[in-house]
C-alpha positions as CSV (number, residue, x, y, z in Angstrom):
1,X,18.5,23.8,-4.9
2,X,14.7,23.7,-4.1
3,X,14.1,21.8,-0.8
4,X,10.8,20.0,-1.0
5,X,8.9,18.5,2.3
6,X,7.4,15.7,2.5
7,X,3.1,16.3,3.4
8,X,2.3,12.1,3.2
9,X,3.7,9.1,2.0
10,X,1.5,6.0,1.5
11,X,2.8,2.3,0.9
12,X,0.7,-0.3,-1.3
13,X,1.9,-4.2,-1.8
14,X,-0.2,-6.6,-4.2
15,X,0.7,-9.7,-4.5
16,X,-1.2,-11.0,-7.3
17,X,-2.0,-15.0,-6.6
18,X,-0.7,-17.5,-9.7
19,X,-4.3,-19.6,-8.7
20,X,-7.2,-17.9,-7.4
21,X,-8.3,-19.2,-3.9
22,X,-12.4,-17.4,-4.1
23,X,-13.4,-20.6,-1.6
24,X,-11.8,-19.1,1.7
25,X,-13.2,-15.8,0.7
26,X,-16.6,-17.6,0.6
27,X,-15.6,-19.8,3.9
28,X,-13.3,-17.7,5.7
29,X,-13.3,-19.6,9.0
30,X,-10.0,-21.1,8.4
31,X,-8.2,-17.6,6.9
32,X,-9.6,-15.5,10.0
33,X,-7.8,-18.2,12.4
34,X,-4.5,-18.1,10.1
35,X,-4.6,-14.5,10.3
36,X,-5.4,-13.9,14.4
37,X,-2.5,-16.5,14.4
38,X,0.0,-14.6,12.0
39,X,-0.5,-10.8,13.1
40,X,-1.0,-11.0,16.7
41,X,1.8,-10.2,17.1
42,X,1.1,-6.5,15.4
43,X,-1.7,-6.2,18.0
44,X,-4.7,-7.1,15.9
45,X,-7.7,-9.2,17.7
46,X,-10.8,-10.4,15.7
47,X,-12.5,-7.3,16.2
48,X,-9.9,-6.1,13.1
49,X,-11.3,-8.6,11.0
50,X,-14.4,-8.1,8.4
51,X,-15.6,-9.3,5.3
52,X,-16.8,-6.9,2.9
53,X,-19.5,-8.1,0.5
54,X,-20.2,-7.5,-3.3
55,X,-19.3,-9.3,-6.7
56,X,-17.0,-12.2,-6.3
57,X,-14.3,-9.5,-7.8
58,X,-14.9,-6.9,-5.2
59,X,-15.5,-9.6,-2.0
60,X,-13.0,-9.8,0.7
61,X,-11.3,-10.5,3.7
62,X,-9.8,-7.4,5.7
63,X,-8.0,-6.9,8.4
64,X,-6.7,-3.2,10.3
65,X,-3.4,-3.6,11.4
66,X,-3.4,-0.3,13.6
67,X,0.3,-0.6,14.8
68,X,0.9,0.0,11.5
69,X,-1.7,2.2,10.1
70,X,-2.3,-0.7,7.6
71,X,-5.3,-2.3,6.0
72,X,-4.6,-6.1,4.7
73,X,-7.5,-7.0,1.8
74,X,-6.9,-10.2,0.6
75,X,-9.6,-10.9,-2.5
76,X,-10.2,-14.1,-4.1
77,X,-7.2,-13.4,-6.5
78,X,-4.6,-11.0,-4.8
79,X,-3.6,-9.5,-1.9
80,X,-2.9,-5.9,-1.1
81,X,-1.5,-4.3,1.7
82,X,-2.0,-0.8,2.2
83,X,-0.2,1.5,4.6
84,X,-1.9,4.8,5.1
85,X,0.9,6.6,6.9
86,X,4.1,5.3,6.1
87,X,6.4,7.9,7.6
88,X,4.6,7.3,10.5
89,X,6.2,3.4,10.3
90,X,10.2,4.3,10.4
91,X,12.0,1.7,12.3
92,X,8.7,-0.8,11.8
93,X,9.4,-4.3,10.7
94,X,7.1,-3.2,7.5
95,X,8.2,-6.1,5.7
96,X,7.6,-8.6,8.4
97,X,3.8,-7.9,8.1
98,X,3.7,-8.7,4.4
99,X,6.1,-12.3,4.9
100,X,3.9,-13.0,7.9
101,X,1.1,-12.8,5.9
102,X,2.1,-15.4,3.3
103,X,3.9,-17.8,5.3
104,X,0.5,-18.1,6.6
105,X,-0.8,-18.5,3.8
106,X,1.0,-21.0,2.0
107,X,0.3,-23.3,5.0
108,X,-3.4,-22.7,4.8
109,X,-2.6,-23.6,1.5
110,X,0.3,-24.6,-0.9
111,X,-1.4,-23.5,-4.0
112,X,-1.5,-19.7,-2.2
113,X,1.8,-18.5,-3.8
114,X,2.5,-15.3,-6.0
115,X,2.4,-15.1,-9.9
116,X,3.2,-11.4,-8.9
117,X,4.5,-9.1,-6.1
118,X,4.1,-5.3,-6.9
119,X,5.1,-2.4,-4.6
120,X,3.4,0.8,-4.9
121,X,5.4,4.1,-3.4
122,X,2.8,7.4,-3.5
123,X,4.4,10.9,-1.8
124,X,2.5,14.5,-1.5
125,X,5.5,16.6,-1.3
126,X,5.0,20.7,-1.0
127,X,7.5,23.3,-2.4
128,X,7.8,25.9,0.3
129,X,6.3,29.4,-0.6
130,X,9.5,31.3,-0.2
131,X,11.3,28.4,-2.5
132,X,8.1,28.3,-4.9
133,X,8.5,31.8,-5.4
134,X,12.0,32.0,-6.0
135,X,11.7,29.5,-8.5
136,X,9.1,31.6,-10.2
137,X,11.2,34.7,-10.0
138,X,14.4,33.8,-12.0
139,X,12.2,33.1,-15.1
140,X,10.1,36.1,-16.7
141,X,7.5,33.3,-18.0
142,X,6.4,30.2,-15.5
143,X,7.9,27.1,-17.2
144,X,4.9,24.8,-18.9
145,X,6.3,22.7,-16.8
146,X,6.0,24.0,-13.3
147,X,2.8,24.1,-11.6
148,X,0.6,26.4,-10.9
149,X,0.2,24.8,-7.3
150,X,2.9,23.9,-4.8
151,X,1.7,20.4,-4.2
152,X,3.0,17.2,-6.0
153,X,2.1,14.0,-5.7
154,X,4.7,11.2,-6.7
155,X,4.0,7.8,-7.3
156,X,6.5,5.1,-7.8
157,X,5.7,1.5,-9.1
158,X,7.9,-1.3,-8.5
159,X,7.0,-4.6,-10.6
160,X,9.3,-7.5,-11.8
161,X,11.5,-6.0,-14.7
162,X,9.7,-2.8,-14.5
163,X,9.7,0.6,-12.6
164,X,7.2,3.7,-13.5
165,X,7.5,6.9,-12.0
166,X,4.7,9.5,-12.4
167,X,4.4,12.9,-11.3
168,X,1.1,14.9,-10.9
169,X,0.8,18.6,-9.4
170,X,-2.5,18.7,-7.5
């Protein structure tokens, strides 16, 4: 059996809203106070907070959650949460970050509720020369299938009634 270590593993939640709310991205006095409010208690202060600029697709809110290596972007029409490093997180209340976010929210708002939650699971894994090698030796040919590199990247995507899984040697 090949043993494969694990190089990074990255986390991604969208929750895709069922209205859009673009107003507080345009006004976001009120979502800035919600969020100081709701994830102060992950350490973030309003120097974490920022807007960035652009089309009313691409304009949002954004917060760095640095206990948790984690970027919150909420845009006019979803929200994503994105954890850079999430073997770094073991033992972390991951999900409390994400319910904290829209309990927050929904009292800003009742009409901020989710047509849509998806989770998004991306690894790097590396075969190990000695086991790469091996693997290579029992067969005279190298399998189409096996790559030429000893890098993988996996990505798993988890959305109501459907999972994908995709695999892509880098």
């Amino acid at each position: 059996m090949t043993q494969l270590q694990m190089e990074n593993l990255t986390l991604t939640y969208e929750g895709v809203f069922a209205t859009p709310m673009f107003s507080l991205i345009y006004s976001p006095g009120l979502l800035f106070d919600l969020l100081l409010e709701n994830l102060e208690v992950f350490g973030c202060t309003a120097a974490d907070l920022d807007i960035e600029d652009g089309e009313p697709a691409d304009r949002a809110v954004v917060c760095e959650i640095d206990e948790f290596d984690a970027r919150l972007t909420i845009h006019g029409d979803r929200l994503e949460v994105f954890f850079g490093d999430f073997m770094a997180t073991p033992g972390k209340d991951v999900s409390g970050v994400v319910e904290k976010i829209w309990s927050g929210l929904e009292r800003l708002n009742a009409r901020f509720v989710a047509k849509t939650h998806a989770v998004i699971l991306n690894a790097e894994l590396r075969i190990p020369d000695g086991s790469y090698q091996a693997i290579l030796d029992r067969s005279r040919v190298r399998p189409s299938c096996f790559p030429a590199v000893r890098i993988l990247q996996w990505s798993i995507i988890c959305q109501p009634n459907q999972v994908k899984v995709t695999a892509n040697p880098t």
